[in-house]
C-alpha positions in Angstrom: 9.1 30.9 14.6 11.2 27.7 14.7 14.4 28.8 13.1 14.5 26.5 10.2 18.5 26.4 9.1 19.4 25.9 12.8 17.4 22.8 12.9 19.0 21.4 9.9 22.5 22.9 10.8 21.7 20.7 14.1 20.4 17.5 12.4 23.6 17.4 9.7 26.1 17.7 12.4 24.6 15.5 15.0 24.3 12.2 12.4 26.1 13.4 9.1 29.0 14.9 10.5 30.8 16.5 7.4 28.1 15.6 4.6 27.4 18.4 2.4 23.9 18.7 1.2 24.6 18.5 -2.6 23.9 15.8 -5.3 25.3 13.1 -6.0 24.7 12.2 -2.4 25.3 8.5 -2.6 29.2 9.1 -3.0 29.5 11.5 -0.2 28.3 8.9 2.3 29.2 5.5 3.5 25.8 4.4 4.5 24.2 5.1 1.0 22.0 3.5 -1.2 21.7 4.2 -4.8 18.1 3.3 -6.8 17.6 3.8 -10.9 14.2 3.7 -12.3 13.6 0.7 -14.6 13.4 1.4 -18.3 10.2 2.3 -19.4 9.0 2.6 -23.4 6.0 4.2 -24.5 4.9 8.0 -24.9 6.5 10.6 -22.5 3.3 11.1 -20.8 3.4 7.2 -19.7 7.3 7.2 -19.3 7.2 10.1 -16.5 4.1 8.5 -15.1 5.6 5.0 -14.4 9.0 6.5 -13.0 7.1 8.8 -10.8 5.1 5.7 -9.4 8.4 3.9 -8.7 9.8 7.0 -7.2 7.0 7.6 -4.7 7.0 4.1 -3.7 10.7 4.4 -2.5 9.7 7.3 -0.5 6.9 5.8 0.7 9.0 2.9 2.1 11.2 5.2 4.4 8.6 7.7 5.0 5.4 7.7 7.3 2.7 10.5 7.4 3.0 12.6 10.0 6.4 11.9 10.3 8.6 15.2 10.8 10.7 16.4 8.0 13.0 18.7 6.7 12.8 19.4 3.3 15.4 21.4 1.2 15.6 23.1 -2.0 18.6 24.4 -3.5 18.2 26.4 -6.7 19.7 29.6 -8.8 17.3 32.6 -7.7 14.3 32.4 -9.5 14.0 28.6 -10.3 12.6 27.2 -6.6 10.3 25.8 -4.9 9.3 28.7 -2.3 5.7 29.9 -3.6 4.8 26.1 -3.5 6.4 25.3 -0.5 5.0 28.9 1.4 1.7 27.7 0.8 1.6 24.4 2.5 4.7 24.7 4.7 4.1 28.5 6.3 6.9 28.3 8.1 9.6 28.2 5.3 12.8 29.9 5.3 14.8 30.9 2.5 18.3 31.9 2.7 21.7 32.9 0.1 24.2 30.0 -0.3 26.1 32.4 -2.5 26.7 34.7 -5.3 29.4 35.0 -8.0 29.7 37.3 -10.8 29.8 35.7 -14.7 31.8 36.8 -17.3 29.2 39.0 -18.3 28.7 41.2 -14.9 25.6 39.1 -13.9 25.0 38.3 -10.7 24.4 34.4 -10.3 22.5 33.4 -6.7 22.2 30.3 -5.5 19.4 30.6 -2.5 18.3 27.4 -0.8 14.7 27.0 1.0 14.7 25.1 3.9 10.4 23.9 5.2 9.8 22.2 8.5 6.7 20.5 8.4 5.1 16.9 8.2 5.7 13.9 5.5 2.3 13.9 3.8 1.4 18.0 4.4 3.5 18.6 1.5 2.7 17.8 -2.2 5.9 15.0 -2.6 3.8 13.9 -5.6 4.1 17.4 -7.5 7.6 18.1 -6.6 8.7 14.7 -7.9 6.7 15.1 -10.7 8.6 18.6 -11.6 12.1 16.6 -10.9 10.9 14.1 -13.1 9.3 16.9 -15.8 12.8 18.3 -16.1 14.3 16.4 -17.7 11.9 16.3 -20.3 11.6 20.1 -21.3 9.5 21.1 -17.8 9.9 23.8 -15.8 13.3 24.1 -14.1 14.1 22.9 -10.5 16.3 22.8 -7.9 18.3 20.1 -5.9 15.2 18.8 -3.5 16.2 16.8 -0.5 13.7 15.3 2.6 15.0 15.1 5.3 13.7 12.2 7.6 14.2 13.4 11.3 12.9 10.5 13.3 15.0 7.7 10.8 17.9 9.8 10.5 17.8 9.6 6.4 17.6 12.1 3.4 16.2 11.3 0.2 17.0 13.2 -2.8 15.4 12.2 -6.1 18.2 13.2 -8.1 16.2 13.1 -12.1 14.0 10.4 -13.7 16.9 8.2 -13.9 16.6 8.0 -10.0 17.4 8.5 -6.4 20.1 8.4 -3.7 19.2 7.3 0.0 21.8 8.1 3.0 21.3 6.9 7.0 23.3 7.6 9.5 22.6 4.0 10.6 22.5 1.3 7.7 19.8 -0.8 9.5 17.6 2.3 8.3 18.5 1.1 4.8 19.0 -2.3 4.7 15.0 -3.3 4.4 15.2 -0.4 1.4 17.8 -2.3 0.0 16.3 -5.8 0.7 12.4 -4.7 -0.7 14.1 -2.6 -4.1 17.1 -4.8 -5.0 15.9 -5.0 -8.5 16.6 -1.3 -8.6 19.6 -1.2 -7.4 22.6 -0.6 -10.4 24.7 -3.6 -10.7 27.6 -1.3 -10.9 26.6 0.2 -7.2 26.0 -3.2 -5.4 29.5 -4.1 -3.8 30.1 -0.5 -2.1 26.2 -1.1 -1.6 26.8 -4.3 0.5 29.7 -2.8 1.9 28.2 -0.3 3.5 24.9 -1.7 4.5 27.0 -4.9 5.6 24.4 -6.7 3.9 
């Protein structure tokens, strides 16, 4: 079996060398590109709906089918991603990040999941979806990141308010930026620029 957490171990220290793999992503990384969701009004069924649509598309744009990934799920024990993942990713790994004790004597684990497999042989449409539901009273999730092996990039769909892109090369990003400018924050756009030397 290939051994999953020695592939990304290997990826993260070949073209993000000293990146941790935490949220918010887009402040831990020159090359970064931060995209928001547009507002959307309506009933919450139509309001997760549209930001999943715009969501998907972003991925969509750095990610092919068949393309091989890495995707990574970090999460307090018992709130992941690894029955899901088992089933259409076989090979996934699951590993302790850590444990502390609280105030109360419990024992708090933060595991992480780690799936090598192809972009398109995993449900990115469901996952998002439960990123997105979250914040809306769904079911609890972890911090999900895809990693995008042959463009050297990680996406990580950080809520419904949107989603931070990082390349170890900004011409990986610059058509991003140039095809979703409207999503990009205002606020962002200057270290935006900078870094993409757009």
């Amino acid at each position: 079996m290939v051994d999953n957490l020695d592939r990304l171990n290997r990826f993260l220290t070949d073209y993000f060398t000293g990146l941790k793999l935490q949220e918010p992503l887009f402040y831990a990384w020159t090359v970064a590109l931060r995209l928001e969701t547009k507002e959307v009004f309506g009933s919450y069924e139509k309001i997760k709906r549209e930001k999943l649509t715009q969501a998907l598309a972003w991925f969509d744009a750095l990610f092919s089918s068949g393309q091989e990934i890495i995707l990574v799920n970090d999460y307090q024990k018992k709130v992941g991603l690894l029955p899901v993942l088992q089933k259409e990713a076989p090979n996934t790994q699951s590993i302790i990040l850590s444990q502390t004790v609280d105030y109360n004597g419990q024992i708090l684990t933060m595991a992480r999941d780690i799936a090598v497999c192809q972009a398109g042989s995993v449900g990115v449409d469901r996952i998002m979806s439960a990123i997105i539901n979250k914040s809306y009273g769904g079911a609890p999730i972890g911090s999900v990141f895809f990693l995008n092996l042959p463009q050297k990039a990680i996406f990580n769909l950080f809520s419904e308010v949107g989603a931070d892109v990082v390349a170890s090369e900004a011409t990986t990003l610059r058509p991003l930026y140039h095809e979703f400018t409207r999503f990009v924050p205002e606020k962002d756009r200057g270290r935006i620029r900078h870094g993409l030397n757009v």
